[in-house]
N, CA, C and O atoms as a Tripos MOL2 file, in Angstrom:
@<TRIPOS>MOLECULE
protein
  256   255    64     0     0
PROTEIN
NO_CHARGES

@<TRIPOS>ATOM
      1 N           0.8210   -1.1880    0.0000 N.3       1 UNK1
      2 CA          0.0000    0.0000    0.0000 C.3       1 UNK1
      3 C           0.8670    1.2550    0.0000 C.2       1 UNK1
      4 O           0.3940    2.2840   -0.4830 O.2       1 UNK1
      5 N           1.9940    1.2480    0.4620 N.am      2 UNK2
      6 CA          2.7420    2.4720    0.5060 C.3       2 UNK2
      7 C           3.5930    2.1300    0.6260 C.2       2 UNK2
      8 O           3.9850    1.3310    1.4770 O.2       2 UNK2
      9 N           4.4230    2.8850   -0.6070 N.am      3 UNK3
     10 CA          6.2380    2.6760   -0.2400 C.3       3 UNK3
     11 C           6.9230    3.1860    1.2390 C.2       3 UNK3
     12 O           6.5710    4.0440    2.0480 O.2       3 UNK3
     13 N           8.1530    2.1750    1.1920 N.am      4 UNK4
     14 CA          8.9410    2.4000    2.3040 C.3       4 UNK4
     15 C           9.6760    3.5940    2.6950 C.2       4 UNK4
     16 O          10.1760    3.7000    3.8150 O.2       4 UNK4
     17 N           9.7520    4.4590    1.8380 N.am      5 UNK5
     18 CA         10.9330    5.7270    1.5810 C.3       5 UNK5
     19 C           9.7750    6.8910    1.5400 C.2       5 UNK5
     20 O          10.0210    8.0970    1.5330 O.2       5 UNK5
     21 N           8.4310    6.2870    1.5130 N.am      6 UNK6
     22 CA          7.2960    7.9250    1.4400 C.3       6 UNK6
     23 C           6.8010    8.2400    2.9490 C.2       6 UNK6
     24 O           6.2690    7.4830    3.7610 O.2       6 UNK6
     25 N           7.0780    9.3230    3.0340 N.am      7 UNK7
     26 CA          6.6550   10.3930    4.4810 C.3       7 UNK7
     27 C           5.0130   10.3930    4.3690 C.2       7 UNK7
     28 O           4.2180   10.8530    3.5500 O.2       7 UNK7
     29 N           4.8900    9.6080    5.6650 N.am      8 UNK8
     30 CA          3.2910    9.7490    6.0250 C.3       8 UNK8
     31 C           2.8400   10.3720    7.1030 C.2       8 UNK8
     32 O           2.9990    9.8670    8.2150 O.2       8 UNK8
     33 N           2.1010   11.7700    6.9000 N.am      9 UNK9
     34 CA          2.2810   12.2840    7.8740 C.3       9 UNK9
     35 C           1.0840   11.7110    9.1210 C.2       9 UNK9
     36 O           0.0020   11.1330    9.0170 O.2       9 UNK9
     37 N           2.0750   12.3040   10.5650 N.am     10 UNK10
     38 CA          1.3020   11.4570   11.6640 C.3      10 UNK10
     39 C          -0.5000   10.9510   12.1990 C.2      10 UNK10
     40 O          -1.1490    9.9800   12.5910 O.2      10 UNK10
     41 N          -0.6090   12.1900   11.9090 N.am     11 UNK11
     42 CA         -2.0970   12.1460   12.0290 C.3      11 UNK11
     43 C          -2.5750   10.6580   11.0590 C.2      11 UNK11
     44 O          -3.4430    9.9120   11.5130 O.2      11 UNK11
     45 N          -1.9840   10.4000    9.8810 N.am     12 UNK12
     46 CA         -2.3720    9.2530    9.1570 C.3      12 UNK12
     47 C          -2.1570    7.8700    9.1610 C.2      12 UNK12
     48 O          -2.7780    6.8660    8.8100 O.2      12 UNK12
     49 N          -0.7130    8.2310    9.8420 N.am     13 UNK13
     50 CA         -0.1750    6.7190   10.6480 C.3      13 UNK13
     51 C          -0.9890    6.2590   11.7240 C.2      13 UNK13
     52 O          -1.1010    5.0520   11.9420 O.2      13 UNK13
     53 N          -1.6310    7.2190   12.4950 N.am     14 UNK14
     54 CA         -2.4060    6.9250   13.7720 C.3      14 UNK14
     55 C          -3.8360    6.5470   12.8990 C.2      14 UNK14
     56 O          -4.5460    5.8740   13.6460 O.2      14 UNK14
     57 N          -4.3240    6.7000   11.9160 N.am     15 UNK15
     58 CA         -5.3060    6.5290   11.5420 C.3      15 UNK15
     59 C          -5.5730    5.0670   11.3960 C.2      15 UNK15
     60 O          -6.4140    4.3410   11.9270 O.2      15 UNK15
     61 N          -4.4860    4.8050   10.4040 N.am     16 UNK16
     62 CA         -4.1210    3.5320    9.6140 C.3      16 UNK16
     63 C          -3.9180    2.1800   11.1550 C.2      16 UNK16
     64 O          -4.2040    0.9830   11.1240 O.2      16 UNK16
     65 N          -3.3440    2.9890   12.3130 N.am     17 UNK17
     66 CA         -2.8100    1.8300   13.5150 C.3      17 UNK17
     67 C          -4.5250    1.6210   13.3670 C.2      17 UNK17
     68 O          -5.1110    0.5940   13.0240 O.2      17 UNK17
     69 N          -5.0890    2.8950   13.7280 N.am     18 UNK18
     70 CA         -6.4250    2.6720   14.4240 C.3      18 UNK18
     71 C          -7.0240    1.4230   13.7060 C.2      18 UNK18
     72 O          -7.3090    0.4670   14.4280 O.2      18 UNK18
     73 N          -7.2090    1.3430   12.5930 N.am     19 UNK19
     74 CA         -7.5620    1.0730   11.2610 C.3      19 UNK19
     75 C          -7.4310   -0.5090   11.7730 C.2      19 UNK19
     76 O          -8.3700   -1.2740   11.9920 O.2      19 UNK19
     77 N          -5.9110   -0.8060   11.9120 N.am     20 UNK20
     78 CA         -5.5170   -1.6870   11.8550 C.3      20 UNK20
     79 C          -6.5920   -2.9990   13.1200 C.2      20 UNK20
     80 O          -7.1920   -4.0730   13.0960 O.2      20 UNK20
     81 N          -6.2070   -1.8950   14.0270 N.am     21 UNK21
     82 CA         -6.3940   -2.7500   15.4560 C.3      21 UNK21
     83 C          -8.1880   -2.6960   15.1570 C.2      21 UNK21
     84 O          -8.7410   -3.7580   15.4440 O.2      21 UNK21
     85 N          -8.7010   -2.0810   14.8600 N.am     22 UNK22
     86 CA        -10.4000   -2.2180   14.8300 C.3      22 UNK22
     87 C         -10.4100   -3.5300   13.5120 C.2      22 UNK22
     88 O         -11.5840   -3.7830   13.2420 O.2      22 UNK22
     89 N          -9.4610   -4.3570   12.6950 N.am     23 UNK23
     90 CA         -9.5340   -5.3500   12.2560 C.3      23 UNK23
     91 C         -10.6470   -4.8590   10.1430 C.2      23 UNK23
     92 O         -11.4920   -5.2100    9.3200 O.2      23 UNK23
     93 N          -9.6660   -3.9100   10.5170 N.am     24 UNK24
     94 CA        -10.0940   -3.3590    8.7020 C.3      24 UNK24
     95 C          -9.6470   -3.9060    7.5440 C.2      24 UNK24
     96 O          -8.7570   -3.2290    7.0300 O.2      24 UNK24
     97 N          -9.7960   -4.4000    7.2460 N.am     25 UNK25
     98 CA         -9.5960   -4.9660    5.6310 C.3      25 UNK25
     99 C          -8.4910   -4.0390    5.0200 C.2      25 UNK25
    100 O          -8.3390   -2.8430    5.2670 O.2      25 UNK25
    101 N          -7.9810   -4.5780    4.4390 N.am     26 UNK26
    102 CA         -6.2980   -3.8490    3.6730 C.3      26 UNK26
    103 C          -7.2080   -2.9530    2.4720 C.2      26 UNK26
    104 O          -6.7290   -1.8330    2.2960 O.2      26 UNK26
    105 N          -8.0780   -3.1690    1.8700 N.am     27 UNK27
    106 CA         -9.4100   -2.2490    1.2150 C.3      27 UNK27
    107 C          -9.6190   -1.1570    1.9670 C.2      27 UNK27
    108 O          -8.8550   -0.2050    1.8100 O.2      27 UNK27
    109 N         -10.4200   -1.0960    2.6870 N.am     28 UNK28
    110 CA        -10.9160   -0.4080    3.3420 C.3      28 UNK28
    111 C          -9.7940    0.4140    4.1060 C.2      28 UNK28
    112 O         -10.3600    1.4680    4.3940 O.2      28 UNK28
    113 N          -8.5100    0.4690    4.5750 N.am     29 UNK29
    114 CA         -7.4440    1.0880    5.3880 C.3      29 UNK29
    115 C          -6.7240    1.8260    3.5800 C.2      29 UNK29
    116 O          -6.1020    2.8860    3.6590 O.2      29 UNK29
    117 N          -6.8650    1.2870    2.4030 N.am     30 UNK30
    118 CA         -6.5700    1.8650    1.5390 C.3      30 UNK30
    119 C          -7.0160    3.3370    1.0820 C.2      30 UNK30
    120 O          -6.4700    4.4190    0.8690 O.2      30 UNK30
    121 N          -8.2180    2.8260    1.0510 N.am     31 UNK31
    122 CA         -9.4630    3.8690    0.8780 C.3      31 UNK31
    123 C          -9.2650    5.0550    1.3120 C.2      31 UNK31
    124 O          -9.3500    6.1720    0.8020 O.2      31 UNK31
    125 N          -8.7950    4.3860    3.0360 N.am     32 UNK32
    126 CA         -9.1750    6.1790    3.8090 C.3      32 UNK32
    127 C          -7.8300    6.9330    3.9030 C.2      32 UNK32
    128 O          -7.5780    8.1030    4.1880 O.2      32 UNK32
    129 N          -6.7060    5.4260    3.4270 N.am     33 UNK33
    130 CA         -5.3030    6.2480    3.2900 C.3      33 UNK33
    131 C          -5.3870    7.0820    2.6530 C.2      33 UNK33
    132 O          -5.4630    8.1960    3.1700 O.2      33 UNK33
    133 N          -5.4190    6.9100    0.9340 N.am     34 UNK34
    134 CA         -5.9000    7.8700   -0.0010 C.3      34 UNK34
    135 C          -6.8140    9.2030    0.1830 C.2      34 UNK34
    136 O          -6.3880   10.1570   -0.4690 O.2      34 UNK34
    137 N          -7.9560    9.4470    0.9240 N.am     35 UNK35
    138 CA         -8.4790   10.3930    1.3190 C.3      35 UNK35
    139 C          -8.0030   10.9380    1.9400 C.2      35 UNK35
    140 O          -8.0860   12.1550    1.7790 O.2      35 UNK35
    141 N          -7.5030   10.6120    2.6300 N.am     36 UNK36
    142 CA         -6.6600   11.2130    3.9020 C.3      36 UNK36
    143 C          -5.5240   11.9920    3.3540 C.2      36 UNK36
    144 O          -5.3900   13.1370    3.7830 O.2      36 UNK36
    145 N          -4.6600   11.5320    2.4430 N.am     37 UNK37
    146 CA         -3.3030   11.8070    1.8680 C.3      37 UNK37
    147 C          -3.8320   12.5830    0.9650 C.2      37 UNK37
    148 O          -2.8730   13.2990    0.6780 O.2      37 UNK37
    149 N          -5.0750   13.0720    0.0510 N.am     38 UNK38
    150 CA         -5.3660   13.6760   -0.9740 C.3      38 UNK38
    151 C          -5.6270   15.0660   -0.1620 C.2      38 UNK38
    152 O          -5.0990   16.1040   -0.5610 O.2      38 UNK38
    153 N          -6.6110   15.0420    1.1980 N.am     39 UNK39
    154 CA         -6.8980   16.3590    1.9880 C.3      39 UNK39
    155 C          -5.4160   16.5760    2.5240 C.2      39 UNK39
    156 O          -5.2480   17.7930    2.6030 O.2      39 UNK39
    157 N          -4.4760   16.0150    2.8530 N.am     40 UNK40
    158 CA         -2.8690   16.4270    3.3460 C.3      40 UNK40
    159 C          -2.7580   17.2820    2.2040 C.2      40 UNK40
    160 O          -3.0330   18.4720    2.3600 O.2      40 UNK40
    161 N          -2.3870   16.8530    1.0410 N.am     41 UNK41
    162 CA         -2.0890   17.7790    0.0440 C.3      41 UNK41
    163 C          -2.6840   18.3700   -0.5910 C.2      41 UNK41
    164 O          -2.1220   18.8770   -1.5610 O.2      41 UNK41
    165 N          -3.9380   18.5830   -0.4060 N.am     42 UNK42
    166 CA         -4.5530   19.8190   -0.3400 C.3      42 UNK42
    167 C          -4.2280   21.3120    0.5520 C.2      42 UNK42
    168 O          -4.1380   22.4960    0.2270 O.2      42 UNK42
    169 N          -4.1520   20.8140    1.3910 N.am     43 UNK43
    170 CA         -3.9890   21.9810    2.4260 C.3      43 UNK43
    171 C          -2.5400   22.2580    2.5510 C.2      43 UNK43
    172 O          -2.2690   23.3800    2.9790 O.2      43 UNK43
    173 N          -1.4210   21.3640    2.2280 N.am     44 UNK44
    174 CA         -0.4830   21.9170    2.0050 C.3      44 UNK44
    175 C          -0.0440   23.1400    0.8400 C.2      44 UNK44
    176 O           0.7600   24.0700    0.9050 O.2      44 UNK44
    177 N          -0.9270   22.6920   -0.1900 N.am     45 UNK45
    178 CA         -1.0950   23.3380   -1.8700 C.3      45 UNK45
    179 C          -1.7270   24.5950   -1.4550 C.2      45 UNK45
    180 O          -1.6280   25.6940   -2.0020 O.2      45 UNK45
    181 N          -2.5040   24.2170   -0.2300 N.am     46 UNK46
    182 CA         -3.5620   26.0030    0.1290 C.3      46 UNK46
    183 C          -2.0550   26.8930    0.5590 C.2      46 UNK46
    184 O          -1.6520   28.0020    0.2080 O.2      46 UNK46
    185 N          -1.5510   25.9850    1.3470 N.am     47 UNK47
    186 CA         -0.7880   26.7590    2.6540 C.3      47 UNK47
    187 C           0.4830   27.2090    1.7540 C.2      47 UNK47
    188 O           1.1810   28.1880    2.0170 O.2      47 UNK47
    189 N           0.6780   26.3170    0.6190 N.am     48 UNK48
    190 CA          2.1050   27.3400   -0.2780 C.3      48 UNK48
    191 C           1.2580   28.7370   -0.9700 C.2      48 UNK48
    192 O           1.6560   29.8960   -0.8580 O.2      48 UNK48
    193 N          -0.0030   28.3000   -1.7050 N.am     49 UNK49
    194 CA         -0.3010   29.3120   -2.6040 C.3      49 UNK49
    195 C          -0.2860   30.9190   -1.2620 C.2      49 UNK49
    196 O           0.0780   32.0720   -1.4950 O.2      49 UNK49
    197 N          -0.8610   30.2890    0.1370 N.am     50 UNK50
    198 CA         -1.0920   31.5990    0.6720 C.3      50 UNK50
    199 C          -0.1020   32.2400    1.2190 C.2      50 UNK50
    200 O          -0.1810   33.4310    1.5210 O.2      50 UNK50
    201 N           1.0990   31.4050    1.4320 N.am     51 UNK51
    202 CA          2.7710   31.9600    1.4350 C.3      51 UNK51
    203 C           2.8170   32.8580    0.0270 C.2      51 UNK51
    204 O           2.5970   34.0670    0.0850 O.2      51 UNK51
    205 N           3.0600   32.3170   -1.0090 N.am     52 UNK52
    206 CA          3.2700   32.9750   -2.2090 C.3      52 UNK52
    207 C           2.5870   34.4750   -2.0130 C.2      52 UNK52
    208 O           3.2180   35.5320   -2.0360 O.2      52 UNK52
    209 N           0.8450   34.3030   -1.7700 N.am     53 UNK53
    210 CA          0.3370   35.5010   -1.9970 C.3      53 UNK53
    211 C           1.1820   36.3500   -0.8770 C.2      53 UNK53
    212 O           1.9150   37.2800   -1.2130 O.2      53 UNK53
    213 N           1.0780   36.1000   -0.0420 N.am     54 UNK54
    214 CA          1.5950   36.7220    1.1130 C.3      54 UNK54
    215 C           3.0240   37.5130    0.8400 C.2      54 UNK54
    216 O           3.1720   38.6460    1.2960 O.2      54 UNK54
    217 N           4.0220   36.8950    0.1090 N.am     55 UNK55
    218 CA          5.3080   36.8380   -0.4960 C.3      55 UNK55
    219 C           4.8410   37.9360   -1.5730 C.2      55 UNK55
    220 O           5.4840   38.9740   -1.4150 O.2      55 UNK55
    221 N           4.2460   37.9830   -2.2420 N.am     56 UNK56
    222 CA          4.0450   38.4810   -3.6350 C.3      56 UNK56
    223 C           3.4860   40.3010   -2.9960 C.2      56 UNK56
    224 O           3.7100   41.3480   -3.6030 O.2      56 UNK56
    225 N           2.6300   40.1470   -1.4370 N.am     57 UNK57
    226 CA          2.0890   41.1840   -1.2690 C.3      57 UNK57
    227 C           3.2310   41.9830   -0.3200 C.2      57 UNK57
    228 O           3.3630   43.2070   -0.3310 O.2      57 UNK57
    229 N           3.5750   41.5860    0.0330 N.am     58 UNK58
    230 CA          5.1230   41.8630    0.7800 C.3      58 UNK58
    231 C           5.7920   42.7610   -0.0580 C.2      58 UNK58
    232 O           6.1270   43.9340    0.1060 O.2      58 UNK58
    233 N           5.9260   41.9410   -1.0320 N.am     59 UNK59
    234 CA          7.2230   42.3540   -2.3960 C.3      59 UNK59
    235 C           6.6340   44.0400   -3.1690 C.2      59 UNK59
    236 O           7.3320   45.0530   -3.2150 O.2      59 UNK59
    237 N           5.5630   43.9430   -3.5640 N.am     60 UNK60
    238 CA          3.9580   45.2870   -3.9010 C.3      60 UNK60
    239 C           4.5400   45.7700   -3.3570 C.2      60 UNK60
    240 O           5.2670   46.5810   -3.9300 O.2      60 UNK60
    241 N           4.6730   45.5920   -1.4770 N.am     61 UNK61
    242 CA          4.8670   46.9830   -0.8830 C.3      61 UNK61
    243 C           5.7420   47.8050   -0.7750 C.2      61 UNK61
    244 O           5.6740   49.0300   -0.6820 O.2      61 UNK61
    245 N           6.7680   46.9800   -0.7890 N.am     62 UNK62
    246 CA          8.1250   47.2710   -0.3090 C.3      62 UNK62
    247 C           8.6550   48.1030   -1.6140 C.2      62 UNK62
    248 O           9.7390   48.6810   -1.5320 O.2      62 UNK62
    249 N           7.8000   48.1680   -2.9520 N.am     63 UNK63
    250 CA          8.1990   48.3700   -4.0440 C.3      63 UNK63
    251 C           7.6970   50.2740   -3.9820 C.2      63 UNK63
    252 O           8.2750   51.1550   -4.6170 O.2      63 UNK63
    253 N           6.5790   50.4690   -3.1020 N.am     64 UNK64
    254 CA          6.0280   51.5260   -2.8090 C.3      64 UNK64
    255 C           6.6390   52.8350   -1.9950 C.2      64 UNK64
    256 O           5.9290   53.8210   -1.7900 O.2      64 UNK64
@<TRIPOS>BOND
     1     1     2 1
     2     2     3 1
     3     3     4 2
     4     3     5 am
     5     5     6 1
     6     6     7 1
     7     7     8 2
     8     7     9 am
     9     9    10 1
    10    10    11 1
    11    11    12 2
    12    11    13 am
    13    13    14 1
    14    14    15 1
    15    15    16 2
    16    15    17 am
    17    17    18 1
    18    18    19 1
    19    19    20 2
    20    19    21 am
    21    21    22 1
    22    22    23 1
    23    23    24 2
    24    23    25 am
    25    25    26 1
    26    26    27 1
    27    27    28 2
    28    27    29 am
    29    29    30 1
    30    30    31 1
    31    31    32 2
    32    31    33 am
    33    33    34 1
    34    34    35 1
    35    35    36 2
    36    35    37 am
    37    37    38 1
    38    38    39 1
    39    39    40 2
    40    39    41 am
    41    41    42 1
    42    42    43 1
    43    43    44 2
    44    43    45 am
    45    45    46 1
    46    46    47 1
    47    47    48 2
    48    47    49 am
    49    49    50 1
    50    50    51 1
    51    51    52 2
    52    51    53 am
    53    53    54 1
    54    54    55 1
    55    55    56 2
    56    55    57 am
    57    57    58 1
    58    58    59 1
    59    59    60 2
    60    59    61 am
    61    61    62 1
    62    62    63 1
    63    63    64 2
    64    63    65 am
    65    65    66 1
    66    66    67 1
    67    67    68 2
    68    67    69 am
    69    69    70 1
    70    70    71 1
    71    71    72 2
    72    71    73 am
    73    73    74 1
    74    74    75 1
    75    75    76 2
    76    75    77 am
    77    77    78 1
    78    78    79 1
    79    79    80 2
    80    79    81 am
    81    81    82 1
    82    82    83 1
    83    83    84 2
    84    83    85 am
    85    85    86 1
    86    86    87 1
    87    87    88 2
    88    87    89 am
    89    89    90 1
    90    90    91 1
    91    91    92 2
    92    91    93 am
    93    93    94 1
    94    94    95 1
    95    95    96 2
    96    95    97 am
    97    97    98 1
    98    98    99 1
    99    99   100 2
   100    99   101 am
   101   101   102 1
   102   102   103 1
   103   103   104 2
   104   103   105 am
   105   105   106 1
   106   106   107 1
   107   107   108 2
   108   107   109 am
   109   109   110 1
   110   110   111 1
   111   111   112 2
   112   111   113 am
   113   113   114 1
   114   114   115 1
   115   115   116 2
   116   115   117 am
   117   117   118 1
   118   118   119 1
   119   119   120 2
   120   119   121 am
   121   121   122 1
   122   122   123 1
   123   123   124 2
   124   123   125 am
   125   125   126 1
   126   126   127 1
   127   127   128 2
   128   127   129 am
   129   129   130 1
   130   130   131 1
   131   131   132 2
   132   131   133 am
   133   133   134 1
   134   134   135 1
   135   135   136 2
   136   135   137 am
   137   137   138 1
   138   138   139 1
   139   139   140 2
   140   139   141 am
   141   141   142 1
   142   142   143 1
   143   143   144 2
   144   143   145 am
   145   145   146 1
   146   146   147 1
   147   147   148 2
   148   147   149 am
   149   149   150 1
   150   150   151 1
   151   151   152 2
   152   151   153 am
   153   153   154 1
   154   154   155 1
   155   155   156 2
   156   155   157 am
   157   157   158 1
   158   158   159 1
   159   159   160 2
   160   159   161 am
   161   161   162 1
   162   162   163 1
   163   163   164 2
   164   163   165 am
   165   165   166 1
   166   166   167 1
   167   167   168 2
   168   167   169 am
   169   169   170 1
   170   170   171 1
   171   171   172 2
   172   171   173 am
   173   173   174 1
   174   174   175 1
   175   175   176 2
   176   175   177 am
   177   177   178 1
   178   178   179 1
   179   179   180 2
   180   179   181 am
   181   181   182 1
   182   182   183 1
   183   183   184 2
   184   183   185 am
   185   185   186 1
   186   186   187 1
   187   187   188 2
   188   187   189 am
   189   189   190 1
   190   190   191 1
   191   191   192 2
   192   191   193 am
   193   193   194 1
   194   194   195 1
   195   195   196 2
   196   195   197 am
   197   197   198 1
   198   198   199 1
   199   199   200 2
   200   199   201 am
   201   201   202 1
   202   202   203 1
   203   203   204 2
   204   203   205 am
   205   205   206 1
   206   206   207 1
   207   207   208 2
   208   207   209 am
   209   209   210 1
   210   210   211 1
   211   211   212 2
   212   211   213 am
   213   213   214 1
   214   214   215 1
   215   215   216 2
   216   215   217 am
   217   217   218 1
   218   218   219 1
   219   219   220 2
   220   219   221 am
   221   221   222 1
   222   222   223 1
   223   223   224 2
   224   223   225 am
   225   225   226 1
   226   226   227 1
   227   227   228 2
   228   227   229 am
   229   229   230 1
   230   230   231 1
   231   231   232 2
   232   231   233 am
   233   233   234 1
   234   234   235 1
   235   235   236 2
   236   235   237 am
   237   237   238 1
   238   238   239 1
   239   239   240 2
   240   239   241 am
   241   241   242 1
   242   242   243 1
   243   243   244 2
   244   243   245 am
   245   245   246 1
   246   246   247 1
   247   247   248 2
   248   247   249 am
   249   249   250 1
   250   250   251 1
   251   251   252 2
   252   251   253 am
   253   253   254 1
   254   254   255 1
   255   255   256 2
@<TRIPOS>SUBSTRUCTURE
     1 UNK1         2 RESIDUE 1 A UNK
     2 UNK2         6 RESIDUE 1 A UNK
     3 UNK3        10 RESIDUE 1 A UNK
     4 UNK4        14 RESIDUE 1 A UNK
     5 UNK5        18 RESIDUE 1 A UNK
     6 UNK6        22 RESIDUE 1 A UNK
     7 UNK7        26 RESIDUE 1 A UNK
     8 UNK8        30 RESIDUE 1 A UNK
     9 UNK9        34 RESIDUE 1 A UNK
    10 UNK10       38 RESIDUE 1 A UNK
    11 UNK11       42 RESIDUE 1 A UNK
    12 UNK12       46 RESIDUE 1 A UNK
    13 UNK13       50 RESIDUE 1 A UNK
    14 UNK14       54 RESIDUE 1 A UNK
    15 UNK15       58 RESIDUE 1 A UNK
    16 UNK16       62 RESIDUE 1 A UNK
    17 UNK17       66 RESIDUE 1 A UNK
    18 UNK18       70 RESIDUE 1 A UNK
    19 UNK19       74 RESIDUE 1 A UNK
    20 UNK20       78 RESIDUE 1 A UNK
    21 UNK21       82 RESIDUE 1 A UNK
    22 UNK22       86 RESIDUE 1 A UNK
    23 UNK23       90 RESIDUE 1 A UNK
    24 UNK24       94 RESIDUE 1 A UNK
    25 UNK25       98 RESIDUE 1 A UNK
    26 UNK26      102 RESIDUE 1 A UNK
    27 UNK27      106 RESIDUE 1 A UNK
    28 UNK28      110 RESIDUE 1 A UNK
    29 UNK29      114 RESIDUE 1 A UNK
    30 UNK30      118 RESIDUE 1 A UNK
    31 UNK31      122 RESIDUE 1 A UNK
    32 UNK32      126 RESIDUE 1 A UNK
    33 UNK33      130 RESIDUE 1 A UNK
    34 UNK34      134 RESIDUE 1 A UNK
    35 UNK35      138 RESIDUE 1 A UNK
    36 UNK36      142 RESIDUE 1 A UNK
    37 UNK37      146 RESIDUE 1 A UNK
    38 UNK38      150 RESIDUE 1 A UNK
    39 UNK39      154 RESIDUE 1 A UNK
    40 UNK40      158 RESIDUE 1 A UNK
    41 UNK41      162 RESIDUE 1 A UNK
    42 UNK42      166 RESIDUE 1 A UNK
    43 UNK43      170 RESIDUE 1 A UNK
    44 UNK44      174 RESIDUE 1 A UNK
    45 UNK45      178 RESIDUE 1 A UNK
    46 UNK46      182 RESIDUE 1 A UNK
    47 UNK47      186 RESIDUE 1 A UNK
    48 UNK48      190 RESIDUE 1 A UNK
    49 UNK49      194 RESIDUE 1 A UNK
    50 UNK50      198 RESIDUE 1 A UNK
    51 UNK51      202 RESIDUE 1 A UNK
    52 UNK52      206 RESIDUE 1 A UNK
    53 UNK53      210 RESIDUE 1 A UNK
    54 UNK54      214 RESIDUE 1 A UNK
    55 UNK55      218 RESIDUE 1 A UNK
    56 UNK56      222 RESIDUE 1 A UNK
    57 UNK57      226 RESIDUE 1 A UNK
    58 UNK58      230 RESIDUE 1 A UNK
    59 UNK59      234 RESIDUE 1 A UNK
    60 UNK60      238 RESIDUE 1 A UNK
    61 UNK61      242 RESIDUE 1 A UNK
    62 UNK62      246 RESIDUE 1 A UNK
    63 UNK63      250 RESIDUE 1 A UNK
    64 UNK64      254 RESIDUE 1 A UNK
């Protein structure tokens, strides 16, 4: 399900234990990996674009 060398972040490892020990099907612990890992990088993708803007509005001013 996931390579050995890819960074999973914690909140998802604890998901996946949970996952594990409640006796989930390797399906079903797939599933919510993927969801899980798709909203991670989402909000990371939010959290660069709003650096950038932030960066970009910085730069405007300083130009003033």
């Amino acid at each position: 399900m996931l390579h050995a060398d890819a960074k999973v972040h914690p909140a998802i490892e604890r998901c996946l234990k949970h996952l594990h020990i409640l006796g989930t099907d390797d399906k079903i612990r797939q599933i919510v990996y993927m969801y899980m890992e798709t909203l991670a990088r989402e909000v990371s993708m939010e959290k660069q674009a709003e650096n950038t803007e932030t960066r970009s509005d910085f730069e405007n001013n300083e130009k003033h």
